[in-house]
PyMOL commands that place a pseudoatom at each C-alpha (Angstrom):
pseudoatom trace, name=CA, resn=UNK, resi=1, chain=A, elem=C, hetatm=0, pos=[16.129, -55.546, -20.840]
pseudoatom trace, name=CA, resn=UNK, resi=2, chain=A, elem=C, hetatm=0, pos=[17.876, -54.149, -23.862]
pseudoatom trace, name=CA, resn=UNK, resi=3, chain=A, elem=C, hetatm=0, pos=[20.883, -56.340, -25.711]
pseudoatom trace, name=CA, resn=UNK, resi=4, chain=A, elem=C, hetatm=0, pos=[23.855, -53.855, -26.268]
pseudoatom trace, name=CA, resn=UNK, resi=5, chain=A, elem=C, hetatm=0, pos=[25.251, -54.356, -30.085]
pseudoatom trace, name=CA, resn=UNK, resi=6, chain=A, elem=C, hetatm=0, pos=[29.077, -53.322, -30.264]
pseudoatom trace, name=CA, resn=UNK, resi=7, chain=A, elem=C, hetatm=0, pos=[29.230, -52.733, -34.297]
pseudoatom trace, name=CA, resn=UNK, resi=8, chain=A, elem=C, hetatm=0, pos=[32.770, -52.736, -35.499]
pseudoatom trace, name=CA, resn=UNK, resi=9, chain=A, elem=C, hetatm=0, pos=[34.731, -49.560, -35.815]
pseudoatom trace, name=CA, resn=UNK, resi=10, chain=A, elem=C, hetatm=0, pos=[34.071, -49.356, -39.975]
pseudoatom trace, name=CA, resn=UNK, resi=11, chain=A, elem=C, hetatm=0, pos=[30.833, -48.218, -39.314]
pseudoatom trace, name=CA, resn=UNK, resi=12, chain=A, elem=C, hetatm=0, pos=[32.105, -44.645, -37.562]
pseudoatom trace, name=CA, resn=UNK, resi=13, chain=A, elem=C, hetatm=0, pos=[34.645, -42.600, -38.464]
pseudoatom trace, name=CA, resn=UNK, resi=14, chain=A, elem=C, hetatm=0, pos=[36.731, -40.047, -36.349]
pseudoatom trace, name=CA, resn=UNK, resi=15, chain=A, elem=C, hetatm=0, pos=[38.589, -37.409, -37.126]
pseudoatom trace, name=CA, resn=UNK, resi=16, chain=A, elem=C, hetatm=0, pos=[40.436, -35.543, -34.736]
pseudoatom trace, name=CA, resn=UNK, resi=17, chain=A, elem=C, hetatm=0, pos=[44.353, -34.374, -34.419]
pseudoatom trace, name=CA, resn=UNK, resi=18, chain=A, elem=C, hetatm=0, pos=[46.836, -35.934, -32.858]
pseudoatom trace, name=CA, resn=UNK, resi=19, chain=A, elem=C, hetatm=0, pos=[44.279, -38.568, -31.245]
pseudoatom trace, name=CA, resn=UNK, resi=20, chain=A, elem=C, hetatm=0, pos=[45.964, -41.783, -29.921]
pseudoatom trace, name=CA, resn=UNK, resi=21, chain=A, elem=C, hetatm=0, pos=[43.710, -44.313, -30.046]
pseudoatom trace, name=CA, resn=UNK, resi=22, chain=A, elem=C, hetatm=0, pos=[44.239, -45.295, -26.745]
pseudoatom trace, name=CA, resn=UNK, resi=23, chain=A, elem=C, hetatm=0, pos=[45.943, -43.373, -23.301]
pseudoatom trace, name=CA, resn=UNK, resi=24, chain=A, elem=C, hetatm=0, pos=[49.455, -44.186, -22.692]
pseudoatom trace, name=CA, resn=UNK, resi=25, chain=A, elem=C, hetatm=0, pos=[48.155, -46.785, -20.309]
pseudoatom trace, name=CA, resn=UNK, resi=26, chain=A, elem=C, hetatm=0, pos=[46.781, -48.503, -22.767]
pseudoatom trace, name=CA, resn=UNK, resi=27, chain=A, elem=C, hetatm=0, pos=[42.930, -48.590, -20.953]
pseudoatom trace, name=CA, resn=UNK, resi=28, chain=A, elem=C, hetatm=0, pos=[40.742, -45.362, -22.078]
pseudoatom trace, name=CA, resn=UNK, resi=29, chain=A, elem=C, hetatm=0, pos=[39.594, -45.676, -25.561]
pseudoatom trace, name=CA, resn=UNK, resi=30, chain=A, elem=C, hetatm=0, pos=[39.268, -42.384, -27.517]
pseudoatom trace, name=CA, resn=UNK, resi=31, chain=A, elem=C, hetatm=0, pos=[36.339, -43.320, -29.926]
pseudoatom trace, name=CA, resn=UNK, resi=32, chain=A, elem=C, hetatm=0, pos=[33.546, -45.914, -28.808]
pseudoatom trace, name=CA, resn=UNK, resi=33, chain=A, elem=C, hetatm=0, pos=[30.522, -46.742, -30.743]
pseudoatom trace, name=CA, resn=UNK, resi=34, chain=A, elem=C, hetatm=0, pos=[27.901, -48.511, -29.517]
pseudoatom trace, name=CA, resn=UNK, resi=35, chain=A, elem=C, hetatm=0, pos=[24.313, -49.133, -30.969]
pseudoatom trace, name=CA, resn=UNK, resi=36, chain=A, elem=C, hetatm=0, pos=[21.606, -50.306, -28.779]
pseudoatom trace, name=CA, resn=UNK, resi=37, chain=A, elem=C, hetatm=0, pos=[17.995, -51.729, -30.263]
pseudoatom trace, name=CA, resn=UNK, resi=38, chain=A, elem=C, hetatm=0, pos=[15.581, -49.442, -28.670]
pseudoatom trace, name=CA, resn=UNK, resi=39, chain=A, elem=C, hetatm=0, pos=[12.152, -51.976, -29.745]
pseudoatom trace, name=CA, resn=UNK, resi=40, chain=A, elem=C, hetatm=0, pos=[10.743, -53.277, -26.491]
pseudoatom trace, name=CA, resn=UNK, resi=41, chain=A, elem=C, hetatm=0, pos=[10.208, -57.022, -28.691]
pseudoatom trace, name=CA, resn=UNK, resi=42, chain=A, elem=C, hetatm=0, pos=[13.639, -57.582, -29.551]
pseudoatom trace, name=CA, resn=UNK, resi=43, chain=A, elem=C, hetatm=0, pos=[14.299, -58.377, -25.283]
pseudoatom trace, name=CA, resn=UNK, resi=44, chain=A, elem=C, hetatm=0, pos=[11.244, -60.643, -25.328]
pseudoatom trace, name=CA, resn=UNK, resi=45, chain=A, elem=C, hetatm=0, pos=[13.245, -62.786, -28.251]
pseudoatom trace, name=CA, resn=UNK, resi=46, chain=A, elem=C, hetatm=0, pos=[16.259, -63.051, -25.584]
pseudoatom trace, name=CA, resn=UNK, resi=47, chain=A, elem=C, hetatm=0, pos=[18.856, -61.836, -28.451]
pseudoatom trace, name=CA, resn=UNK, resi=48, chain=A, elem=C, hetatm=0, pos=[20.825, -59.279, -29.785]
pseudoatom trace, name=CA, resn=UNK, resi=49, chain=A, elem=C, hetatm=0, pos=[20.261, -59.335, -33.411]
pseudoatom trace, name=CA, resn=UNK, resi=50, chain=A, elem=C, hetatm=0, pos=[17.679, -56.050, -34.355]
pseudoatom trace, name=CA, resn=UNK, resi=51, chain=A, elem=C, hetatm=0, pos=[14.953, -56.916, -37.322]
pseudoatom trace, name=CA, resn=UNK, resi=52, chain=A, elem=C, hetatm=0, pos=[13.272, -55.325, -39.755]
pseudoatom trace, name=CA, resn=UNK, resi=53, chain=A, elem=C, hetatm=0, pos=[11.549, -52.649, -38.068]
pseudoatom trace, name=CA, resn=UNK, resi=54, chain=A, elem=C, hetatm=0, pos=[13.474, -52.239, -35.393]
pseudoatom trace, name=CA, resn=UNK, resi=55, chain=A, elem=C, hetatm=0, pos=[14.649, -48.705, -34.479]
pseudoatom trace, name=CA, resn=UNK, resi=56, chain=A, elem=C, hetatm=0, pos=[18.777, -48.695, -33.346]
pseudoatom trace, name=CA, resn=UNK, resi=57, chain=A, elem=C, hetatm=0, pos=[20.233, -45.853, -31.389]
pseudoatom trace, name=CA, resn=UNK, resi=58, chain=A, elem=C, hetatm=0, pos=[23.682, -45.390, -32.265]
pseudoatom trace, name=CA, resn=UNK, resi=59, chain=A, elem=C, hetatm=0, pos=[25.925, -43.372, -29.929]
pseudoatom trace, name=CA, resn=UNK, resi=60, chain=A, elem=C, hetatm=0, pos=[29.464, -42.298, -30.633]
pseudoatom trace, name=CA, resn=UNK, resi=61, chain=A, elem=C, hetatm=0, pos=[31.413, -40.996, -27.737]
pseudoatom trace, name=CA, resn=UNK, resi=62, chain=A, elem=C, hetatm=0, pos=[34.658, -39.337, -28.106]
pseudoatom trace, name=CA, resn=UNK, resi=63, chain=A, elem=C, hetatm=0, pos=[36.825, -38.803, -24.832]
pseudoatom trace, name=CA, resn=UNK, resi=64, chain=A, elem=C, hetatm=0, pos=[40.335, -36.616, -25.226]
pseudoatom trace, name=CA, resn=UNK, resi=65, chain=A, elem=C, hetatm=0, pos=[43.253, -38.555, -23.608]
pseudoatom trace, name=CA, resn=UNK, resi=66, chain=A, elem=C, hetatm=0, pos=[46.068, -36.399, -24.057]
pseudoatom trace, name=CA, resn=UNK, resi=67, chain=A, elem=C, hetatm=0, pos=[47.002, -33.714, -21.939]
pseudoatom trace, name=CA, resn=UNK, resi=68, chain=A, elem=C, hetatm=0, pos=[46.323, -30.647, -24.140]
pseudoatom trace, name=CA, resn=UNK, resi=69, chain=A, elem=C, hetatm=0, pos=[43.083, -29.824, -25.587]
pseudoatom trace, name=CA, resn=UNK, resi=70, chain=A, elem=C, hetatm=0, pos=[42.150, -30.622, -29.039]
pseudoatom trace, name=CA, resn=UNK, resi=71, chain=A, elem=C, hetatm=0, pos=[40.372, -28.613, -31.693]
pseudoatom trace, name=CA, resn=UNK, resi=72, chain=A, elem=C, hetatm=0, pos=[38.592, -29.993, -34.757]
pseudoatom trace, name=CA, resn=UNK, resi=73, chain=A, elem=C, hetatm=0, pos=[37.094, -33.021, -33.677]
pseudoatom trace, name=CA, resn=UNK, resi=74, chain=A, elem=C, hetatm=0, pos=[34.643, -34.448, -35.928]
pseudoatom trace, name=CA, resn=UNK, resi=75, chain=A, elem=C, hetatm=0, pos=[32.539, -37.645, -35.371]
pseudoatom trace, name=CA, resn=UNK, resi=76, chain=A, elem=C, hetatm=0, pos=[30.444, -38.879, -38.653]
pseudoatom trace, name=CA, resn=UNK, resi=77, chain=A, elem=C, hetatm=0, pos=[28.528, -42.076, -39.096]
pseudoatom trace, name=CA, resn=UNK, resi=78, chain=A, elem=C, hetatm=0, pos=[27.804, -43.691, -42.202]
pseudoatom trace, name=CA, resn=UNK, resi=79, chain=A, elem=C, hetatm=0, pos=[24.239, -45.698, -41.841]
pseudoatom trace, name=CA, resn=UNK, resi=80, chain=A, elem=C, hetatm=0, pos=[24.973, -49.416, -42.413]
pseudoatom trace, name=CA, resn=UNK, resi=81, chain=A, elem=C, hetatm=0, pos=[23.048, -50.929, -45.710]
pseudoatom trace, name=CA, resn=UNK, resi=82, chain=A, elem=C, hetatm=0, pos=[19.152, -51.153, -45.278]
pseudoatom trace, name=CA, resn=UNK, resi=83, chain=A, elem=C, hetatm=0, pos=[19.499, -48.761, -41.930]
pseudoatom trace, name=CA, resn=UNK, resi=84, chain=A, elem=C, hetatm=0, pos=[17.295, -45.461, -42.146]
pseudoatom trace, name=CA, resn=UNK, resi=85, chain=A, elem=C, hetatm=0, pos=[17.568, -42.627, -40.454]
pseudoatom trace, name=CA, resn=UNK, resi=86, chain=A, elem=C, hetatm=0, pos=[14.867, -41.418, -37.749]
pseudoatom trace, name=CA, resn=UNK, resi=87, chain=A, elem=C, hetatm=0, pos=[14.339, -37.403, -38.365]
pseudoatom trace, name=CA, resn=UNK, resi=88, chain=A, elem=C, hetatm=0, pos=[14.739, -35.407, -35.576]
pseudoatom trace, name=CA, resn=UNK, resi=89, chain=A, elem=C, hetatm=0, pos=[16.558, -38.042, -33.520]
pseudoatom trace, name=CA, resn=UNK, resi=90, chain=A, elem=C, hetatm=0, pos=[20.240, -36.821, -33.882]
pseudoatom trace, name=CA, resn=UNK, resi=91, chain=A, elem=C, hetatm=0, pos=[21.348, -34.755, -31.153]
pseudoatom trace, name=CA, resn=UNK, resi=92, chain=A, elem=C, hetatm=0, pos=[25.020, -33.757, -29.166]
pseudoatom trace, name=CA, resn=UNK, resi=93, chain=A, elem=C, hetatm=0, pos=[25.882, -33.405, -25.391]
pseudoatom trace, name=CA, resn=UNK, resi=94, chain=A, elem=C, hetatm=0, pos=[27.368, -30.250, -26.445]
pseudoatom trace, name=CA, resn=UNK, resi=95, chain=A, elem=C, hetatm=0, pos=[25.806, -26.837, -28.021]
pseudoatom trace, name=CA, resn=UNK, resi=96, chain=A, elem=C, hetatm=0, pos=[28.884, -26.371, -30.012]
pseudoatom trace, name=CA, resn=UNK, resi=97, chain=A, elem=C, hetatm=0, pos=[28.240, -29.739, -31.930]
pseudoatom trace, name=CA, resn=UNK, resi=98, chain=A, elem=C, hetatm=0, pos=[27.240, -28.572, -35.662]
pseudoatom trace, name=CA, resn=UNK, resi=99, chain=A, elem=C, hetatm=0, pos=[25.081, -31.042, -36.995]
pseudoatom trace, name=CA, resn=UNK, resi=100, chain=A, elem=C, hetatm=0, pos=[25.104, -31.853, -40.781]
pseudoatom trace, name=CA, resn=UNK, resi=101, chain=A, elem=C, hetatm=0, pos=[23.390, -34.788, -43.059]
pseudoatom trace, name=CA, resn=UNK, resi=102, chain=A, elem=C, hetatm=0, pos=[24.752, -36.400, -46.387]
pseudoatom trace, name=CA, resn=UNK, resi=103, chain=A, elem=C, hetatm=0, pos=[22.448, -38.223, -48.633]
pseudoatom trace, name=CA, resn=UNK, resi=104, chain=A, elem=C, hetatm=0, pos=[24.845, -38.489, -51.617]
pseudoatom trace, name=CA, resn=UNK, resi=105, chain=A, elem=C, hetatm=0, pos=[27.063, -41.032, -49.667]
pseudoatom trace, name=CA, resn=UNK, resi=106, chain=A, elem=C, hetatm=0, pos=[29.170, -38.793, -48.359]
pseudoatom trace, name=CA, resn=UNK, resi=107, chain=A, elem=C, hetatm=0, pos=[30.455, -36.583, -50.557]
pseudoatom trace, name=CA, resn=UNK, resi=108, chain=A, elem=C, hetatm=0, pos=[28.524, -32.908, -49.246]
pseudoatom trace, name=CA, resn=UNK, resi=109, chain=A, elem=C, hetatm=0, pos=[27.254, -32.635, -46.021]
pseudoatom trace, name=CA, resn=UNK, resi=110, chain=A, elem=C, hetatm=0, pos=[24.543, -29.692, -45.107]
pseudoatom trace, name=CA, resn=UNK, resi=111, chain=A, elem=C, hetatm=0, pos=[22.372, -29.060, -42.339]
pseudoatom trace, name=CA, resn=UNK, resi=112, chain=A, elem=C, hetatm=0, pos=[19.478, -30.021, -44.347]
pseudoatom trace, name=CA, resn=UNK, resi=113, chain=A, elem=C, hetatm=0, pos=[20.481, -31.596, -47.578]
pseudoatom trace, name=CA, resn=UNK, resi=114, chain=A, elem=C, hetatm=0, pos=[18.130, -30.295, -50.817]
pseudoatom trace, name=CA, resn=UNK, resi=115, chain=A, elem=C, hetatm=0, pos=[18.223, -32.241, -54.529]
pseudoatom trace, name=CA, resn=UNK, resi=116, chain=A, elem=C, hetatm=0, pos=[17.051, -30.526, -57.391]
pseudoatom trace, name=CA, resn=UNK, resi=117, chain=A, elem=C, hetatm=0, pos=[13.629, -32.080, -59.186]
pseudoatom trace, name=CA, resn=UNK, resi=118, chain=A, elem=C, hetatm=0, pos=[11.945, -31.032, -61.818]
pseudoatom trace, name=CA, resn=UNK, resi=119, chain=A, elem=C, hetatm=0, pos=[7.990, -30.207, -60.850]
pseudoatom trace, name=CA, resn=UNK, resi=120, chain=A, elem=C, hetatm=0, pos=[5.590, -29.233, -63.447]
pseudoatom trace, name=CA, resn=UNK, resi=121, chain=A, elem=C, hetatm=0, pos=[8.292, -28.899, -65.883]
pseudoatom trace, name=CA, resn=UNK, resi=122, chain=A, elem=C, hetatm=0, pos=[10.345, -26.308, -63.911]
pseudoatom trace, name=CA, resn=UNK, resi=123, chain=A, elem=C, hetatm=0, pos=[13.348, -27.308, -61.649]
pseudoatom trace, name=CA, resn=UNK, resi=124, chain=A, elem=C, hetatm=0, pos=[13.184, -26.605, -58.368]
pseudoatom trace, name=CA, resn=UNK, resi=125, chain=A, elem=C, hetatm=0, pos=[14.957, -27.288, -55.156]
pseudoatom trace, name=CA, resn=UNK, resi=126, chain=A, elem=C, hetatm=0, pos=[13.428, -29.171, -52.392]
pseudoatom trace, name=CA, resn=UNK, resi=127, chain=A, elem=C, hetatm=0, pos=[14.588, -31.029, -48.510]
pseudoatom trace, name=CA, resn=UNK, resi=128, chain=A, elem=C, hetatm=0, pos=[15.874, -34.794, -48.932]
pseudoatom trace, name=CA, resn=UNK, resi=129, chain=A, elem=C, hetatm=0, pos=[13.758, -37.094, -46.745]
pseudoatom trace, name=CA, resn=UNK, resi=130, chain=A, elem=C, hetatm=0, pos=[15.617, -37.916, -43.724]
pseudoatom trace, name=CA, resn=UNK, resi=131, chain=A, elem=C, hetatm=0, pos=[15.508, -41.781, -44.398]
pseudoatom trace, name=CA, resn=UNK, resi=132, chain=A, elem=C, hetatm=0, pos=[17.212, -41.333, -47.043]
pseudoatom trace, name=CA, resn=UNK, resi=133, chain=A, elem=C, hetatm=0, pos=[19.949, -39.927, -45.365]
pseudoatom trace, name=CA, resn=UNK, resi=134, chain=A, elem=C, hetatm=0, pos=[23.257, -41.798, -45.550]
pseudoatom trace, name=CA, resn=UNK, resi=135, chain=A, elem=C, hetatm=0, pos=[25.462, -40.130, -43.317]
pseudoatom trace, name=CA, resn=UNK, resi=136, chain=A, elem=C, hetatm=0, pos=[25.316, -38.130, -40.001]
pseudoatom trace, name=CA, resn=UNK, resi=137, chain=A, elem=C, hetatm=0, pos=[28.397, -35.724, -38.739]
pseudoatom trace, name=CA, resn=UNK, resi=138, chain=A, elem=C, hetatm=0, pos=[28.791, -33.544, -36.130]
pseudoatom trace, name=CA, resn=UNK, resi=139, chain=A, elem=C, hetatm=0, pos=[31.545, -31.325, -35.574]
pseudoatom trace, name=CA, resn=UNK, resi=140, chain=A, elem=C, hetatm=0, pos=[32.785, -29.850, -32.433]
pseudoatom trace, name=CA, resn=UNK, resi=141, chain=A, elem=C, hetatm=0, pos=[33.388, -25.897, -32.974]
pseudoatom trace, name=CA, resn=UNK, resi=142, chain=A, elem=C, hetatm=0, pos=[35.220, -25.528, -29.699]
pseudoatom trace, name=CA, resn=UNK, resi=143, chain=A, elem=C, hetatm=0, pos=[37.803, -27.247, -27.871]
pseudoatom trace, name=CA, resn=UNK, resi=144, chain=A, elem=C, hetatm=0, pos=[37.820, -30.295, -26.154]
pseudoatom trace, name=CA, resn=UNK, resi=145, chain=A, elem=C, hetatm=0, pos=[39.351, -29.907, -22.971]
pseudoatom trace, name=CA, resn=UNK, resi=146, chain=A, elem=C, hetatm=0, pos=[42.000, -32.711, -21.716]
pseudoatom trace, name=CA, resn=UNK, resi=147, chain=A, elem=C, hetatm=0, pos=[39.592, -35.477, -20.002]
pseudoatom trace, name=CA, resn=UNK, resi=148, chain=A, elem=C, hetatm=0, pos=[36.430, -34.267, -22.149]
pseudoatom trace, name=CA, resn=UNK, resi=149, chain=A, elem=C, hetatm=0, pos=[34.030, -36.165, -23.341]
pseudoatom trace, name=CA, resn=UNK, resi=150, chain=A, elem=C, hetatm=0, pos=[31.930, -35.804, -26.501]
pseudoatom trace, name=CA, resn=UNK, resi=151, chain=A, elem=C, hetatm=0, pos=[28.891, -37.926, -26.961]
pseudoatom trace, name=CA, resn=UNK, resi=152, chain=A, elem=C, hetatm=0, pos=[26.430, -37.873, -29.646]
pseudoatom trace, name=CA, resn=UNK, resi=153, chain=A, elem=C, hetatm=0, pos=[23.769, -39.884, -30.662]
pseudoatom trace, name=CA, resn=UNK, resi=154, chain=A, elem=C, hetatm=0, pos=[20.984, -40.702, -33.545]
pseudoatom trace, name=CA, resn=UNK, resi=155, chain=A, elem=C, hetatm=0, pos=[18.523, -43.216, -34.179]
pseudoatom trace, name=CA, resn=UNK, resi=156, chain=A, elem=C, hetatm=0, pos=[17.892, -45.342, -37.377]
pseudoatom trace, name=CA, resn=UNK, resi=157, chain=A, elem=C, hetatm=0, pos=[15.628, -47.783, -38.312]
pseudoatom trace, name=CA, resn=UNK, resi=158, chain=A, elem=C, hetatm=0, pos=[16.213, -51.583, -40.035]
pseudoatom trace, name=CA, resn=UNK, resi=159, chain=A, elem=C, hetatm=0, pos=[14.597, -51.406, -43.010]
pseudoatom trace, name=CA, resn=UNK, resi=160, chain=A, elem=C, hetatm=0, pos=[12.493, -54.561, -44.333]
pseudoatom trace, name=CA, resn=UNK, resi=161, chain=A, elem=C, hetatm=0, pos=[14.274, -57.765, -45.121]
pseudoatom trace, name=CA, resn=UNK, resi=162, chain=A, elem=C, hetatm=0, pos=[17.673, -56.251, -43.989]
pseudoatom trace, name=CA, resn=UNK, resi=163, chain=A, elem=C, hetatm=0, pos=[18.577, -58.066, -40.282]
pseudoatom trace, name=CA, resn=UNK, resi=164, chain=A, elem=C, hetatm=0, pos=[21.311, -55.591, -38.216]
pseudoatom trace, name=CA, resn=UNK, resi=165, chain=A, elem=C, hetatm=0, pos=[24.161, -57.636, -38.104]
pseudoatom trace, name=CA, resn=UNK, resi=166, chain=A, elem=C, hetatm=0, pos=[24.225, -59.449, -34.215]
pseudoatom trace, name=CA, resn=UNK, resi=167, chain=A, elem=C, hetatm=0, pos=[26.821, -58.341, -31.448]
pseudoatom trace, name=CA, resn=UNK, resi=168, chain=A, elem=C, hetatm=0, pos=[29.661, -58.771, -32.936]
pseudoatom trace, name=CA, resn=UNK, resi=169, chain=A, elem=C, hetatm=0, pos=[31.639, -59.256, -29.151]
pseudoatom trace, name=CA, resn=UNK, resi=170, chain=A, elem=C, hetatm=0, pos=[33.840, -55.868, -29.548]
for i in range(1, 170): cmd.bond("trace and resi %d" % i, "trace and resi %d" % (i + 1))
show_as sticks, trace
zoom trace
């Protein structure tokens, strides 16, 4: 059985207009993160905190509560400190979801991010590594319809001598 770790809401971001966080009830949250460690050990040692070497899947759903739809919704995910990123894990319930990486902390996103290195004595451009990825966005081309749900979802691993931090009850 697989612990469920609520991280706390620094560790996604959302951007989307005119987005209460909550419906006028006060019940449906807009934005939920959850991250879930995916390594069959960590339910033999009956807790919640993830290890070194443990792989986390992180999954960010957005849900519109207003009554109109809402365009530009973007949901990006810095990767907590000693977290790496598993290539080829990211993926959207939607086919409208642009995927993008940052590996400068944020600052340029691309579908895959390049650095410039000099081989040979000539510069030349090559792919970041996906673990060293520090960021992961999608954004939602389309509409999101009253209702709608967005969920997307990406897997990183703990890196050594860095524990996940445990559920943290949210």
């Amino acid at each position: 059985m697989k612990h469920l770790i609520r991280l706390a809401v620094f560790f996604a971001l959302l951007v989307a207009a005119a987005v209460p966080a909550t419906a006028q009830g006060g019940t449906q949250q807009a934005f939920v993160v959850t991250a879930t460690n995916r390594t069959a050990a960590q339910a033999e040692r009956g807790d919640d905190r993830a290890r070194p070497g443990d792989v986390v899947r992180y999954r960010l759903t957005f849900t519109n509560v207003t009554r109109g739809a809402v365009r530009g919704v973007t949901l990006a995910n810095p990767l907590a400190a000693g977290m790496r990123f598993v290539g080829g894990s990211a993926r959207a319930d939607r086919g409208d979801a642009r995927l993008e990486y940052s590996a400068d902390g944020g600052r340029t996103f691309a579908a895959q991010p390049t650095e410039e290195v000099v081989v040979d004595g000539r510069r030349v451009r090559r792919a970041i590594p996906a673990e060293r990825y520090t960021h992961v966005r999608w954004t939602v081309e389309g509409n999101v319809a009253p209702g709608a749900t967005v969920v997307a979802e990406f897997d990183a691993r703990v890196g050594a001598g860095t524990p996940a931090p445990a559920n943290s009850g949210r």
